[in-house]
C-alpha positions as CSV (number, residue, x, y, z in Angstrom):
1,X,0.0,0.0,0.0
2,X,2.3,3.0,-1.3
3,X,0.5,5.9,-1.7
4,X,3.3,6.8,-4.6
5,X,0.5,6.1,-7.1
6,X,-1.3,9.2,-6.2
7,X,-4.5,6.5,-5.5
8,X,-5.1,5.3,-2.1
9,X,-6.1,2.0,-1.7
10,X,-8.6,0.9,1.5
11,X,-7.1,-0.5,4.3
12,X,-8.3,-3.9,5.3
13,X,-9.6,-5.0,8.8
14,X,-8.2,-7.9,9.6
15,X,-6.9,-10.9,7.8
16,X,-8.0,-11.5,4.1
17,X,-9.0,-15.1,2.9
18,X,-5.5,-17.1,1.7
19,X,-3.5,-14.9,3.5
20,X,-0.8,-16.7,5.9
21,X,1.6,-16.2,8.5
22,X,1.5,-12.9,11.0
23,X,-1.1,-11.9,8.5
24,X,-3.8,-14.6,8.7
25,X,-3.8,-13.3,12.4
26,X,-6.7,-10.5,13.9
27,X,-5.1,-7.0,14.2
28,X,-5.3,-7.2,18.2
29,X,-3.0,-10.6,18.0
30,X,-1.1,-8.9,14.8
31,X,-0.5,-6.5,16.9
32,X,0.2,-8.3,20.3
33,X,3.3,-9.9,17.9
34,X,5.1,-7.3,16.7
35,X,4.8,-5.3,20.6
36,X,5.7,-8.3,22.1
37,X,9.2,-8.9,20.0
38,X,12.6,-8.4,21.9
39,X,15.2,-5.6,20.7
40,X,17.2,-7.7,19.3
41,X,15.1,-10.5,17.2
42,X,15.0,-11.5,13.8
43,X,11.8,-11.2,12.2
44,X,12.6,-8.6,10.1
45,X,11.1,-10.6,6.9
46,X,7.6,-10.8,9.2
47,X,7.7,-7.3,9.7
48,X,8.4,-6.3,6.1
49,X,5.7,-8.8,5.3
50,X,3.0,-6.5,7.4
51,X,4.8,-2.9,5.9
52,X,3.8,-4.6,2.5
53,X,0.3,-5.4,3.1
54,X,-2.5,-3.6,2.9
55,X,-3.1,-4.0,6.7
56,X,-4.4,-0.3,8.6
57,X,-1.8,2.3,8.9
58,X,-1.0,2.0,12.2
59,X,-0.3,-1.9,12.4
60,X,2.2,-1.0,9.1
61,X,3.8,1.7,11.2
62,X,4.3,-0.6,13.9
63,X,5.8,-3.1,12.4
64,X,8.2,-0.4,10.4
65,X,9.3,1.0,14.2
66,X,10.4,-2.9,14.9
67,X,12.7,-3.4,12.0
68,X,15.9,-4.0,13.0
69,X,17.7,-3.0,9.6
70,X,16.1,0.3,8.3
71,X,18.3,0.0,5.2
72,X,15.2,-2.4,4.2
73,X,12.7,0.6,4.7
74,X,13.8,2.4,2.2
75,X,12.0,0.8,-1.0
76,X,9.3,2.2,1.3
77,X,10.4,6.0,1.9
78,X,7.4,7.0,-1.1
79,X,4.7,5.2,1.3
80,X,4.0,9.0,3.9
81,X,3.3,6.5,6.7
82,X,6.5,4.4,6.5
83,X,8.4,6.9,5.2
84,X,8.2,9.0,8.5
85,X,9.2,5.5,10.5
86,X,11.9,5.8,8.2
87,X,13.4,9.0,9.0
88,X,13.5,8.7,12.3
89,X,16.0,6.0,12.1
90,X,18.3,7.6,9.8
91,X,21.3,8.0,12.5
92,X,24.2,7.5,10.6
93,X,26.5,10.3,9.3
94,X,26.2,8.3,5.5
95,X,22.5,9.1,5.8
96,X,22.8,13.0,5.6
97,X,22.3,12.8,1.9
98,X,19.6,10.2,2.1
99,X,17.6,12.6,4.0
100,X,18.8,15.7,2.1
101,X,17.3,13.4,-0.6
102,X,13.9,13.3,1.3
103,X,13.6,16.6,2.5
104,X,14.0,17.7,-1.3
105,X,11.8,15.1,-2.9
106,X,8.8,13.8,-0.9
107,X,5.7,14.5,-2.0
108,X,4.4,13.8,1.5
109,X,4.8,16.8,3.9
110,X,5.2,14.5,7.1
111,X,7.7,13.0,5.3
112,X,9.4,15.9,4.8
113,X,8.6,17.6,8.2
114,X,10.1,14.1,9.7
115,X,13.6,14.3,7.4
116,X,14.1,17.3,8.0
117,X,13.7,16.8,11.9
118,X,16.1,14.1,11.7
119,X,18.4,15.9,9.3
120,X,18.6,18.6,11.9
121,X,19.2,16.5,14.8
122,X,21.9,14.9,12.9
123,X,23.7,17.4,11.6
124,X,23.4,19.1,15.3
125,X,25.1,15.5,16.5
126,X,27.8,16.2,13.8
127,X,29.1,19.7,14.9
128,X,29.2,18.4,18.7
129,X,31.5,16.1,17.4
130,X,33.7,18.4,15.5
């Protein structure tokens, strides 16, 4: 569900028939999973699998917060609810252009209110360090 197409397509309330995995679960248990996952766990492929779907908003943003690797997220960064998940775990000194990038090119405004956020933070981080 990438709202890059300019179309928004309806979120879907629970599972829908065939589907399997985390995603054949309610939203109350999908949810209950990804809360309930340690800081360090690997179920990064389950998560991207609920940031694909077309499961509400809010369960996608959740499982966006839990990926461990946000270099995965950005095939995502056109999607405004992901791509704000996104940003904010843009740390990295290598990810100043990234969110340069962002700040410059999103269509979404929270995505570009959230890059530049970070972009600020980060660049505030950098001259500490200098």
């Amino acid at each position: 569900m990438n709202d890059d197409s300019g179309g928004r397509q309806p979120s879907a309330q629970g599972p829908l028939p065939g589907e399997e995995g985390w995603l054949a679960l309610s939203d109350d248990d999908l949810l209950f999973e990804i809360e309930s996952l340690p800081p360090a766990h690997a179920s990064d492929d389950k998560l991207l699998a609920v940031v694909r779907s077309n499961r509400h908003f809010f369960l996608r943003q959740e499982a966006a917060k839990r990926i461990a690797d946000a270099e995965r997220l950005k095939a995502f960064a056109t999607d405004r609810h992901i791509g704000q998940i996104l940003v904010r775990q843009m740390r990295r000194d290598a990810d100043l252009h990234y969110l340069e990038q962002l700040v410059r090119d999103s269509r979404h405004l929270e995505v570009r209110k959230a890059a530049q956020a970070q972009l600020d933070l980060l660049k505030e981080r950098l001259a500490r360090r200098r």
